[in-house]
C-alpha positions in Angstrom: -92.1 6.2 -35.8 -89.9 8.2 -33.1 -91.9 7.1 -30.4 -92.1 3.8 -31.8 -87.4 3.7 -32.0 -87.4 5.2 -28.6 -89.5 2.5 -26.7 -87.7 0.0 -28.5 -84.1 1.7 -27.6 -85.5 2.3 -23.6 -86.7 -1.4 -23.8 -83.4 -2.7 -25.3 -81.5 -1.0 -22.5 -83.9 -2.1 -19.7 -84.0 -5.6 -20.8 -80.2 -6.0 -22.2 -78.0 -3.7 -20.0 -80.1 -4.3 -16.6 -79.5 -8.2 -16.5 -75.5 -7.2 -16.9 -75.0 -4.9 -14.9 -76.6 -6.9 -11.8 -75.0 -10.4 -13.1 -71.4 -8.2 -13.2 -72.1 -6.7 -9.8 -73.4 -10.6 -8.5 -70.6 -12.2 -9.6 -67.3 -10.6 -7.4 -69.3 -11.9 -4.0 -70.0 -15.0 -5.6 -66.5 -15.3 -6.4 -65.2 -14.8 -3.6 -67.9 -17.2 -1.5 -66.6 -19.8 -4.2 -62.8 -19.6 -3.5 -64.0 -19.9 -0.3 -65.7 -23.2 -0.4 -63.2 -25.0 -2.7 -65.0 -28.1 -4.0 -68.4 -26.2 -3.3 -70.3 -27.2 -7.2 -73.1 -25.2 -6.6 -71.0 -21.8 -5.9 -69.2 -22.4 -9.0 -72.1 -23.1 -11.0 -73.5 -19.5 -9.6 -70.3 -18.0 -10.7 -70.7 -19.8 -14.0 -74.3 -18.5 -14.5 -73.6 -15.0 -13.9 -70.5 -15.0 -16.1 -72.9 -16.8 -18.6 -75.8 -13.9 -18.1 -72.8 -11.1 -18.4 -71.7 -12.9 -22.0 -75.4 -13.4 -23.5 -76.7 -9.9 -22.6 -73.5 -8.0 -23.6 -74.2 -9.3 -27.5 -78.0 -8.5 -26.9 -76.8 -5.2 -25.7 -75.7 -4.2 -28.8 -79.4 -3.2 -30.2 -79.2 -0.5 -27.5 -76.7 1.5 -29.5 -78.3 1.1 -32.8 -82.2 1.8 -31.5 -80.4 5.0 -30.0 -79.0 6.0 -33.4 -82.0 5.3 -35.2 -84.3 7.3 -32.6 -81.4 9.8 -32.3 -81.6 9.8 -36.1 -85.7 10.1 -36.3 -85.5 12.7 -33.4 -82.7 15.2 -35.2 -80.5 15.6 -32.3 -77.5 13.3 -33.4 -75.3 16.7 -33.2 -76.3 17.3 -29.7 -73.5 17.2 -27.2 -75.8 15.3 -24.6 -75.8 12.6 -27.4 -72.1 12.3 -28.2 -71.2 12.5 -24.6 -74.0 9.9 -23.6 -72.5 7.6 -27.2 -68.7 8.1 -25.5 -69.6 7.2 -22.5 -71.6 3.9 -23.8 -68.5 3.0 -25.8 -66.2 3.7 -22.6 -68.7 1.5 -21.1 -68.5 -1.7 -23.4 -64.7 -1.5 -23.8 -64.5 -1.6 -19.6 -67.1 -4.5 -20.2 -65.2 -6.5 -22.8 -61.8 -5.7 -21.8 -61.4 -5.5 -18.2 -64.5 -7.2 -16.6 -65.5 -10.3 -18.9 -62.1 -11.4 -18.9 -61.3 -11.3 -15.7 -64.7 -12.9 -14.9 -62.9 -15.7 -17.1 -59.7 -16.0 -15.2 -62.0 -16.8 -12.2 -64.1 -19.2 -13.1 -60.7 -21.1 -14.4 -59.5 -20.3 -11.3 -62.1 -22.0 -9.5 -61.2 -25.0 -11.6 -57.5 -25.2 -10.6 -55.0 -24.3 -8.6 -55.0 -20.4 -10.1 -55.2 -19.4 -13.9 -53.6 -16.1 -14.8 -54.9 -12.6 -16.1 -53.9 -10.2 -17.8 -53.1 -7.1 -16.3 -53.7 -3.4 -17.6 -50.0 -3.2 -18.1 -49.4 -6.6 -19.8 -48.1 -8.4 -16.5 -49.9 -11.3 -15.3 -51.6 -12.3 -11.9 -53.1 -15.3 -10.4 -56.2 -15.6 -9.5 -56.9 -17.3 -6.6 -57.3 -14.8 -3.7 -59.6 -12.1 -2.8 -57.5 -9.5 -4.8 -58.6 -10.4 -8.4 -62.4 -10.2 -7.4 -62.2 -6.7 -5.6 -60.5 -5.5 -8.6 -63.3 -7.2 -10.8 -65.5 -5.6 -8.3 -63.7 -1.9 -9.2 -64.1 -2.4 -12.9 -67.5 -3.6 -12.6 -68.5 -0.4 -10.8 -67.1 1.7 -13.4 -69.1 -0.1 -16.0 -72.2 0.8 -13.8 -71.4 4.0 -12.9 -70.6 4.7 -17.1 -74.2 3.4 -17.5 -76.2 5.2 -14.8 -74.4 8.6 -16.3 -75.4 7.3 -19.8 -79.5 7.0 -18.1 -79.5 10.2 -17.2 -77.9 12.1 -19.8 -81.4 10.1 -21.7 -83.2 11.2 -19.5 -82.2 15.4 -19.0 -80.9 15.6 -22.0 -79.4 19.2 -21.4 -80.5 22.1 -23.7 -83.5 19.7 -25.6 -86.4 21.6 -26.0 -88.7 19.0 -24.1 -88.1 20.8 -21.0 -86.9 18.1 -19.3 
């Protein structure tokens, strides 16, 4: 049954995170080729698309976390540190996802559609989105997101002190 969880978790995460974390690092150039071509449909409907992809696969993405409890769970190691730093760093991960990348991706696309729509910033202020600014900083936020993640892989991967000998 372990092995059974821990294909399904590794194909959860292969299949779920993989699409975002490509869509999320797509979408800042595509942005920014879109702001450039005001009027352009088809570079707003790429924007669109990826924002779309980022969305869908970030509610798939929740099986990851519950395959890895449930392997974690079958395996015995949920005391492990490698496993509550690799379950921090996944929650880190989705709140940089859902709070600071998604909706800024947002504010984008609606600034696409008009003259500028606003975002909200870390400290409550707002900014308008229509220049290169807001998708470098989307660009930031969506590298931290990746970067959580590629920790996350290998902490799964080395897991430090299992007795694998990995």
């Amino acid at each position: 049954m372990t092995k059974f969880l821990l294909s399904l978790h590794v194909l959860a995460a292969i299949i779920a995170i993989g699409p975002v974390t490509v869509a999320a690092s797509m979408f800042p150039p595509s942005a920014r080729q879109a702001l450039a071509e005001p009027g352009s449909e088809r570079a707003v409907s790429t924007v669109r698309l990826l924002h779309r992809i980022c969305r869908v696969y970030a509610g798939i993405g929740i099986a990851v976390p519950v395959l890895g409890f449930a392997t974690a769970s079958a395996m015995g190691v949920m005391g492990d540190p490698w496993l509550i730093v690799s379950v921090v760093l996944t929650v880190l991960a989705a709140i940089v996802l859902v709070v600071l990348v998604l909706p800024r991706q947002e504010a984008v696309l609606e600034g696409l559609g008009t003259e500028g729509a606003d975002v909200e910033g870390a400290a409550g202020g707002t900014a308008t989105v229509t220049d290169r600014k807001a998708t470098v900083q989307l660009a930031m936020f969506t590298g931290v997101f990746n970067l959580l993640w590629t920790v996350v892989t290998v902490l799964m991967i080395v897991r430090p002190g299992s007795t694998t000998g990995a």
